[in-house]
N, C-alpha and C positions, 0 to 999 in steps of 0.2 A: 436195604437190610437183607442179611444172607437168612433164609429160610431152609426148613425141612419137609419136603413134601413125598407123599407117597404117588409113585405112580406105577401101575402095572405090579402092585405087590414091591414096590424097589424103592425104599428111604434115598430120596436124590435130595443134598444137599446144594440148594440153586443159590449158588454165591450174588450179591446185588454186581451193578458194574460199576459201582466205585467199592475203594478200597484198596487192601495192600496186594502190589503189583508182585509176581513172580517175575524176579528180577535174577535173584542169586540163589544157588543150593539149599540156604538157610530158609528163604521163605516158603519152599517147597513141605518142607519139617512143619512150621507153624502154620502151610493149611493143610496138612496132614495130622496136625493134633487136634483143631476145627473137626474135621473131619471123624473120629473116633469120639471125640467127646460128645459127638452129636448123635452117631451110631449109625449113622450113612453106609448105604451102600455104592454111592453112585453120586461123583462131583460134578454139577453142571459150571464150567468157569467161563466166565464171559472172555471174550477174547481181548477185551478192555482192562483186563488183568492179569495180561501177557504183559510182560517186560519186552522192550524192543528187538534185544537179540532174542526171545523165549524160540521162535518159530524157523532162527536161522540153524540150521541140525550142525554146523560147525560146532558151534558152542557149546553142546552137550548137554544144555538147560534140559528143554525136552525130552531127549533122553534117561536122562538122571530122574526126573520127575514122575516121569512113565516108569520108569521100572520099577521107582520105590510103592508108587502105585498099583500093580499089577504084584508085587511083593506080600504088599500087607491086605492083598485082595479087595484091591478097589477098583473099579471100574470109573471113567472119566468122559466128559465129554469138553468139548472147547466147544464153545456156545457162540456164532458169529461171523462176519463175513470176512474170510482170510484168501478172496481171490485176488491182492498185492500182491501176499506174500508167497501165491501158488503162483503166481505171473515172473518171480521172479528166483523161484527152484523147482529143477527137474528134481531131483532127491526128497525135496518135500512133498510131490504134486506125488509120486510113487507112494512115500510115506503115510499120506491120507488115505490114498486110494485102500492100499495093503490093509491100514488100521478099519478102516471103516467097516473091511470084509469080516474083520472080529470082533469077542464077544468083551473087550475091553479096555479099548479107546476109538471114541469115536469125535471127528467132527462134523456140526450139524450148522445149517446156517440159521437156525432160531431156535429159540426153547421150545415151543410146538411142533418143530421135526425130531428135536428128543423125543418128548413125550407118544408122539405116535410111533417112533420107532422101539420105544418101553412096552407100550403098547399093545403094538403087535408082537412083539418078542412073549409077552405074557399071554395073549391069544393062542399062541404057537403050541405054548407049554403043557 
């Protein structure tokens, strides 16, 4: 069950890991509506709710996702072990890297490396 929890002062909407898959453009929109109806500041998504191409940067999934993201000021995290799919792109293995240095997409390899990196981001402040 997708949950709303606070951490470090930050409404993180921690999606479960089943459920609907970001597959196509459109289901970007309906967990973006999730996501405001709930009042989140911060989408934790399992990476079991990647869609197969979501992580290949051809395809523009991720892309398109992130920016509508970063658009309606929301901050994101991909929740999970995605060293396949870093084994298998230099362009993606830069793209984590690059994201993770900012303040709004990151990927973490468990909900507890969020949560301390919420954290201490709120420690910081």
């Amino acid at each position: 069950m997708d949950e709303l929890i606070e951490i470090g002062g930050m409404r993180v909407l921690h999606y479960a890991k089943e459920g609907m898959v970001l597959a196509r453009e459109v289901d970007i929109n309906d967990l973006l509506g999730a996501a405001f109806s709930s009042g989140a500041d911060l989408l934790a998504i399992p990476v079991e709710r990647l869609g197969s191409d979501f992580l290949k940067l051809s395809t523009g999934l991720a892309g398109a996702a992130f920016q509508k993201m970063v658009n309606y000021h929301l901050k994101c995290a991909i929740v999970g072990d995605i060293s396949e799919a870093l084994a298998r792109s230099g362009p993606l293995r830069d793209f984590v890297r690059e994201t993770n240095k900012g303040n709004s997409i990151w990927f973490v390899p468990d909900f507890e490396a969020l949560r301390e990196k919420l954290l201490a981001r709120a420690g910081a402040a």
